[in-house]
C-alpha positions in Angstrom: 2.2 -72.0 21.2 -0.7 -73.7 19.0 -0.8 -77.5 18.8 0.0 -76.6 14.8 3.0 -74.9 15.7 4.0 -77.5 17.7 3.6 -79.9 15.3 5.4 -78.4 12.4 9.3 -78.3 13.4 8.2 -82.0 14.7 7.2 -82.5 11.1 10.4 -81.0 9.9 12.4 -83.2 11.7 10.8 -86.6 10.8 9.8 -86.8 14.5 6.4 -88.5 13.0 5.9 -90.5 15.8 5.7 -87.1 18.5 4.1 -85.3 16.2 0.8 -87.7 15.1 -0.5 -86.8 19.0 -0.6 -83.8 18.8 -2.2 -83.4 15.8 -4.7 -85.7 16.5 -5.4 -83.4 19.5 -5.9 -80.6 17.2 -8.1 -83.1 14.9 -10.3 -83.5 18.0 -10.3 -79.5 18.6 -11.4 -78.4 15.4 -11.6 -81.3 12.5 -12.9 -78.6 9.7 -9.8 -76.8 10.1 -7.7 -75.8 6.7 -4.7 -76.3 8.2 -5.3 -79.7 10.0 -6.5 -80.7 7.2 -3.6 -79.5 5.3 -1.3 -81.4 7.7 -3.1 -84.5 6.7 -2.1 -84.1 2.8 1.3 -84.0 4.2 1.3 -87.4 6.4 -0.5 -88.6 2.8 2.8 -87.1 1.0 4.9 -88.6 3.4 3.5 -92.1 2.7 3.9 -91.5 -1.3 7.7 -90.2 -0.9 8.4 -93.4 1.4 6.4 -96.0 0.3 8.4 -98.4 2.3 8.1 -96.8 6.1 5.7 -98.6 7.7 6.1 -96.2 10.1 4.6 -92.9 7.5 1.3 -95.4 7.1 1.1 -96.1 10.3 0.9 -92.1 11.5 -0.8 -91.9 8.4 -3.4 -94.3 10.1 -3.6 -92.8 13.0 -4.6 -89.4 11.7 -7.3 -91.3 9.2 -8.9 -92.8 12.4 -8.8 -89.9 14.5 -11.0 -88.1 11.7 -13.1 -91.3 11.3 -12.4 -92.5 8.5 -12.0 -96.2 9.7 -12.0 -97.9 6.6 -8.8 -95.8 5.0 -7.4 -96.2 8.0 -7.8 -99.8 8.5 -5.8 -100.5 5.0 -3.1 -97.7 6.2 -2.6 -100.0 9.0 -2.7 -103.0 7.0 0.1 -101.9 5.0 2.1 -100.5 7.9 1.8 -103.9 9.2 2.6 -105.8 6.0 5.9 -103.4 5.7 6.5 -104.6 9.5 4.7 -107.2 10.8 6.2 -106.7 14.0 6.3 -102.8 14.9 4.1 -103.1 18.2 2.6 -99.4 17.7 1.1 -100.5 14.6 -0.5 -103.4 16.3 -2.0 -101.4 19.1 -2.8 -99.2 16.2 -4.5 -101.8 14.7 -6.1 -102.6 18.0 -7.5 -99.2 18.6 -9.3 -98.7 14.8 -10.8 -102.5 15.2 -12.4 -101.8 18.2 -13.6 -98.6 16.6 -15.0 -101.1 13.8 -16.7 -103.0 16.2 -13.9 -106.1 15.8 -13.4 -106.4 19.4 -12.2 -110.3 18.8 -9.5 -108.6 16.0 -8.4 -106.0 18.6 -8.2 -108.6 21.7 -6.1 -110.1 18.8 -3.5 -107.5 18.0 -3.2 -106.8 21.5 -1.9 -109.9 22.1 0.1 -109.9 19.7 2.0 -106.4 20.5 2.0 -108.1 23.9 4.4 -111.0 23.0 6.4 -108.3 21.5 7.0 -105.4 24.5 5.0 -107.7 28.2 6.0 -104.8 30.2 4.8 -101.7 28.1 2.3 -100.4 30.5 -0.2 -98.6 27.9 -0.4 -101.5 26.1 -1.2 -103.9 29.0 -3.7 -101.0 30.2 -5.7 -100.8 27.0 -5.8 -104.9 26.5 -7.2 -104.6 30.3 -9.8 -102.2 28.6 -10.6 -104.7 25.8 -10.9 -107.4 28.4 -13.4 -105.5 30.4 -15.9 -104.3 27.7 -16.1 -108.0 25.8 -16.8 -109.1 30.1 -13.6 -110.8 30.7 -13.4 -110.0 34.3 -11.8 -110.1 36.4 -8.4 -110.7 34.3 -9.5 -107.2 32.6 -9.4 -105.8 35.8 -5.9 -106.5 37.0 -4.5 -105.6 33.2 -6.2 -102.2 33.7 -4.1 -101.2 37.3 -1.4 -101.2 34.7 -2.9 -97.7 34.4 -0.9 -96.5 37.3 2.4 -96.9 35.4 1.4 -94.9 32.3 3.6 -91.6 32.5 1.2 -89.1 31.0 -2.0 -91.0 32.5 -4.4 -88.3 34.0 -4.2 -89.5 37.5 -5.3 -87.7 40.9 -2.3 -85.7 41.6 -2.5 -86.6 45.5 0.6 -88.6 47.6 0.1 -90.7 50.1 2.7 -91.6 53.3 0.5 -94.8 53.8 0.6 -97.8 52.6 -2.1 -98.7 49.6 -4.6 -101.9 50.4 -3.5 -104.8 48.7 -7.2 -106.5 48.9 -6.1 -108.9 51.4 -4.5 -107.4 54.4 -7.3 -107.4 57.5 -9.4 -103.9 57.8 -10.6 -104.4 61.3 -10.9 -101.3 63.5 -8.7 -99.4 60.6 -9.2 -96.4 58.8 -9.1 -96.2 55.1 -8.8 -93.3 52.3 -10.8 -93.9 48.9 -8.9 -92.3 46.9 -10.3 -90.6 43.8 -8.4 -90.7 40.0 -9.8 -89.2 36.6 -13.5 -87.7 36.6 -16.8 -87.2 38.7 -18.2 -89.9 37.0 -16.0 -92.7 37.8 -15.5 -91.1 41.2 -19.4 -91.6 41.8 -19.5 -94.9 40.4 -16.4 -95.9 43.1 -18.0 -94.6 46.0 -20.3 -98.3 45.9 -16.9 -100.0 46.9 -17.3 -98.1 50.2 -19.7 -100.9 51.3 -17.1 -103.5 50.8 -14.8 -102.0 52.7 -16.9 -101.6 55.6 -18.0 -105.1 55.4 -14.3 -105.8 56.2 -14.3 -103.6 59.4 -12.8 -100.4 57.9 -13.6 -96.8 58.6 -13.6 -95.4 54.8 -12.7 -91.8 54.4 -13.6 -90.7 50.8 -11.3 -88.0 49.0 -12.8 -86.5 46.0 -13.2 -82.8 44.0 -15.2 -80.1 45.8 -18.3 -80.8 44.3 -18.8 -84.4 45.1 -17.8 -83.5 48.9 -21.4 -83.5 50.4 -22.8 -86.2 48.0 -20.5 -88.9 48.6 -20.9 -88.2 52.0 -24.4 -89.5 51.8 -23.1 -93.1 50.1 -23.3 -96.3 52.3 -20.7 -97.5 54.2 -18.3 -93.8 54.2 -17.9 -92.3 57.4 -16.4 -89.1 55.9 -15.7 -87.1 52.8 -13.4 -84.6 52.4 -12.2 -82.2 49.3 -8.9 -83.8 47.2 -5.9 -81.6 48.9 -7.5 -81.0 52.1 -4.8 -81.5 55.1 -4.3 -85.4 55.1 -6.8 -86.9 58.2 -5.0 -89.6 60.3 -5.4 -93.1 58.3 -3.6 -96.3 58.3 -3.8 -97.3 54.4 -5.2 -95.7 51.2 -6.9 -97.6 47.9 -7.6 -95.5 44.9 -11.2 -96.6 43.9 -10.6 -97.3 40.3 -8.4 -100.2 41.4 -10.9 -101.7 43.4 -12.7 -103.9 41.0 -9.3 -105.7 40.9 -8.9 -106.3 44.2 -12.5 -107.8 44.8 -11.8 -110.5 41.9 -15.1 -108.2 40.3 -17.6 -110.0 38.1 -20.5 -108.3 36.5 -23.0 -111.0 38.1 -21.2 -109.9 41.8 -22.4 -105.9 41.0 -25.6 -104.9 43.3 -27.4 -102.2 41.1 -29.1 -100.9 43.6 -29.1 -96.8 44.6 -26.7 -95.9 47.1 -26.5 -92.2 47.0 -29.2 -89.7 48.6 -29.5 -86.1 48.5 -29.8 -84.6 52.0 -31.5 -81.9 53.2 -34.3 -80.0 51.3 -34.3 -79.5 47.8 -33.2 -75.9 47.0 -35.9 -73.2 45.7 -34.4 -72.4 42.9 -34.5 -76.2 41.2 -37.9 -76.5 43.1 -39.4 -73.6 41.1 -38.0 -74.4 37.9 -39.1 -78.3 38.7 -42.6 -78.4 39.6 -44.6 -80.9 40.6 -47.4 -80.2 38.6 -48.4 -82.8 36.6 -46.4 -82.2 33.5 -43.6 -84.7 32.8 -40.1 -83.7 33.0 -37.5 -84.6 31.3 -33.6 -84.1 32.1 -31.4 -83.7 29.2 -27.7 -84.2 29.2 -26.2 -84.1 26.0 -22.9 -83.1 26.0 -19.8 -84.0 28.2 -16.5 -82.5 29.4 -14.6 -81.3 25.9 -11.4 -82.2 27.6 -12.6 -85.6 27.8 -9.9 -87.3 25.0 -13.3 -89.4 23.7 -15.5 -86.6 23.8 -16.1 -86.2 20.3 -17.4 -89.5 19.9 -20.0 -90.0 23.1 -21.2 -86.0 22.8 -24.4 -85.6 21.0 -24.2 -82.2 18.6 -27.3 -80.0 20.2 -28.9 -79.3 16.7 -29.7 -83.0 16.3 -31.8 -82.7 19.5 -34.7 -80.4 17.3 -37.1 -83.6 16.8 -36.8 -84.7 20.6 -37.2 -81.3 21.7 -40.5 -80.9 19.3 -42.7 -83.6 21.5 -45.6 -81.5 23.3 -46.6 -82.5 26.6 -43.4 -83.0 28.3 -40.7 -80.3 30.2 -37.4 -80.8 29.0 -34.9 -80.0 31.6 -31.0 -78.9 30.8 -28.4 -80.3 33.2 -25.7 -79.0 31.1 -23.3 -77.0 33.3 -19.5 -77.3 31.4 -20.0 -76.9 28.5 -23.2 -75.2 29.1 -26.9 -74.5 27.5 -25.9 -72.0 25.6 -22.4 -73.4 24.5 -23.8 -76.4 23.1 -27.5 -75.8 22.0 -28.5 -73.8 19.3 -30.5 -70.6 20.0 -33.7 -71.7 18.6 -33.7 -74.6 20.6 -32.9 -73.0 23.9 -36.7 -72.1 24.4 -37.3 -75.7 24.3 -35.3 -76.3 27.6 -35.6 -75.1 31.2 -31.6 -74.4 32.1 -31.1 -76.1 35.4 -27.4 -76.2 35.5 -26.5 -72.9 36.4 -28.6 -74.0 39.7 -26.4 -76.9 40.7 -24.3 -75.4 42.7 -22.5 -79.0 43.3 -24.1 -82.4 43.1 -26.4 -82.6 46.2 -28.6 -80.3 44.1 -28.3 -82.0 40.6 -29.5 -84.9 42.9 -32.4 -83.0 43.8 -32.9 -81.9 40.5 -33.1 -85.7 38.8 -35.3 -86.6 42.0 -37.9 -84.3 40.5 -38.3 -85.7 36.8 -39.7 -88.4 35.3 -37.0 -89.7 32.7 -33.1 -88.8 32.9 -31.5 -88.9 29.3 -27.5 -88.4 29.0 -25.0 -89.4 27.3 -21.8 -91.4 28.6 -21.5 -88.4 31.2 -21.2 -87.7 34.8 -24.9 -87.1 35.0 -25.6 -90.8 33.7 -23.5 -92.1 37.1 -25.6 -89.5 39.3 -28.6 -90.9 38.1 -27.9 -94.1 38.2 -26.5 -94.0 41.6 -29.5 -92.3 43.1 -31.9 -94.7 41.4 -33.8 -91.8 38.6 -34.7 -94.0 36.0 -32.5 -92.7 33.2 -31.6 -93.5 29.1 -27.8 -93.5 28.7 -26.9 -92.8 25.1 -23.7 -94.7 24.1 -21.8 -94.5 21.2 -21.0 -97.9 18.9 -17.6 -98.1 20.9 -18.1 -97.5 24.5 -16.5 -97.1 27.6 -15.5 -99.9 29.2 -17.4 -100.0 31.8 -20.5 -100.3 29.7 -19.9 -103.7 28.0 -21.1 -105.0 25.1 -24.5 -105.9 23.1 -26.7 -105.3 26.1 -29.5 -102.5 26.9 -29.1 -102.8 30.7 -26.0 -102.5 33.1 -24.9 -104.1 36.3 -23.6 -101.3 37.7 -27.2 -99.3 38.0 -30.5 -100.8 37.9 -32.7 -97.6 36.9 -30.2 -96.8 33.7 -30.9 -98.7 30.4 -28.3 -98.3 27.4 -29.3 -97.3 24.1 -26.5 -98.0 21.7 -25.5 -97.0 18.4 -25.2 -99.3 15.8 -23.2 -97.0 13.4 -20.3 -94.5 15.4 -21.3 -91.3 14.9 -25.0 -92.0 13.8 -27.2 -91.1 16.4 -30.3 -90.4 14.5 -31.8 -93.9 15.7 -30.8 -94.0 19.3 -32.6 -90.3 19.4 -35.3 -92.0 17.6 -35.7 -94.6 20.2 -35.4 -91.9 23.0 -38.1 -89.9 21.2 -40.2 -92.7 21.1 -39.6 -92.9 25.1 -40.6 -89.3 25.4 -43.5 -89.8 23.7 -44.9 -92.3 25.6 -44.0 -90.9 28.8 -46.3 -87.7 27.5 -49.1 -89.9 26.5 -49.6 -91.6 29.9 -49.6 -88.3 31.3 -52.9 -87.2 28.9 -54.2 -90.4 29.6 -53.9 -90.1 33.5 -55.4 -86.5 32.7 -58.4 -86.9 31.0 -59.1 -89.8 33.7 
């Protein structure tokens, strides 16, 4: 069944509240489509027939911001919220299109609010710890976000565990511990640091993460072992899912150490080494899209048309690590010539380690690739939308959690005509040094 045809006898109903979900799913699938966009006149109808249901404007909000139109949406929430000032959806609403706004102190705001209202709902309290930690309120952000592990539909590692889960202060000595993984490559990669700290307390750490990652993460200080998620369980005394260590180290940003501390082993395969040479010609990696399934995807992906100027600087090999979605999913046909396709030859990511050992400038946006890079020191340019992750913070063009990656931000959400500027510009240079060092 479609997500429309789930939505409709929802509609029918007056079941507004299941049905805004799922149509802003579809919005997020396909927001040219007739009949999404059809669906929208209705939530507008519904609003007009009951003027006085503050909960009509504030689905009708939600759908406005999940096409990006922030303003509308902003005074559809407003008026939700003057028709009940106290409707805690329409707060976290409210929450959710200010931070897309860039009011981060007005979303902290309506957080708190909703808060006083419903303490114990545990998506709220998760997405205030999210606030917390991109305006650099740790560690309070921290502990909000375990909250995370009581949201129903959260997309948590499926895994169970027999053992008991580290509570951050129980001794470590002499005992074996399983780093648990939760959500995607990326934040597994960034999590595999906290291996070090576990160490440091006497533990063996045992990492358990997807297939891929396996013989990566086995390079990363302080792990012992890594074995695929839903391998037979290995003999352990406690497990700790590495998302919820931040809060159990008390984590500030100033307490991060940036440096590498992933490697790729062995030799670096033919394939990437034929494709890569070392020849004097700068290289540059390109990672422009992420994981579609990703529920933010829309907004940190970079459309592969508007890559055309970037991809027009001479002097330079640009290098696709685009693997799902791919090269050819993502990058128009004329622009394919531009790029050497390198993902297809990462079989997992020892060699998309060996690959960003061999260029000269990694460029990505908010993607798995950014953490490899960062992780294995490549010096890299993460391109971030105008509201980030989390993780990234706010208002800076560095991060503690890698030295080698700067951030180049957009200033507008969806405008990403000046960031590639500012990359091109980066390129640029990179190819002039190169001619210089030439003709010398």
């Amino acid at each position: 069944m479609s997500l429309l045809e789930q939505v409709r006898p929802l509609r029918d109903a007056q079941r507004f509240a299941e049905a805004v979900p799922l149509l802003e799913e579809a919005v997020a699938l396909a927001p040219e489509h007739h009949d999404i966009r059809l669906m929208l006149g209705e939530f507008n109808d519904l609003t007009r027939r009951f003027p006085d249901r503050g909960d009509a404007w504030n689905n009708l909000a939600g759908v406005l911001s999940t096409l990006g139109l922030l303003p509308q949406a902003l005074r559809a929430v407003d008026r939700a919220l003057t028709l009940a000032p106290h409707e805690p959806k329409a707060l976290q609403n409210l929450a959710e299109i200010s931070k897309a706004m860039g009011d981060w102190a007005g979303a902290r705001r309506a957080y708190e609010l909703a808060l006083a209202l419903v303490p114990d709902d545990p998506r709220l309290r998760m997405q205030y710890g999210m606030t917390l930690i991109t305006t650099g309120v740790w560690p309070e952000g921290w502990r909000e976000w375990e909250w995370r592990l009581a949201v129903a539909d959260m997309p948590l590692n499926a895994e169970t565990f027999d053992s008991p889960r580290w509570d951050g202060a129980t001794p470590l000595d002499g005992r074996t511990v399983l780093l648990t993984h939760e959500q995607g490559l990326g934040d597994a990669i960034m999590c595999a640091r906290f291996a070090r700290d576990l160490t440091a307390r006497g533990a063996r750490v045992i990492v358990r993460c997807p297939r891929p990652l396996v013989p990566l993460l086995a390079t990363a200080d302080g792990v012992a072992e890594a074995q695929p998620l839903h391998a037979p369980m290995p003999a352990h005394d406690c497990h700790v899912a590495g998302m919820s260590m931040p809060a159990l180290l008390g984590l500030r940003p100033e307490q991060l150490d940036g440096r590498p501390y992933l490697h790729a082993t062995g030799s670096c395969p033919a394939p990437i080494a034929a494709a890569l040479p070392r020849d004097g010609v700068p290289t540059i990696a390109l990672a422009w899209a992420g994981n579609r399934l990703h529920v933010h995807d829309r907004r940190r992906s970079i459309p592969g048309e508007l890559l055309a100027p970037l991809l027009a600087v001479e002097g330079v090999r640009f290098a696709s690590m685009q693997k799902y979605p791919s090269t050819a999913e993502t990058l128009p046909p004329a622009l394919r010539e531009r790029v050497v396709d390198i993902g297809p030859l990462c079989d997992d990511f020892v060699a998309s380690a060996h690959a960003l050992g061999r260029v000269d400038l990694v460029v990505t946006v908010d993607s798995a690739v950014a953490h490899l890079a960062g992780a294995i020191g490549a010096p890299t340019l993460c391109c971030l939308p105008a509201f980030p992750d989390y993780r990234w913070l706010l208002d800076r063009g560095d991060t503690p959690w890698y030295d080698s990656v700067a951030l180049v931000r957009q200033t507008v959400l969806h405008d990403w005509g000046p960031v590639l500027a500012r990359v091109e510009g980066a390129v640029r240079a990179i190819a002039a040094a190169a001619s210089t060092r030439a003709v010398a």
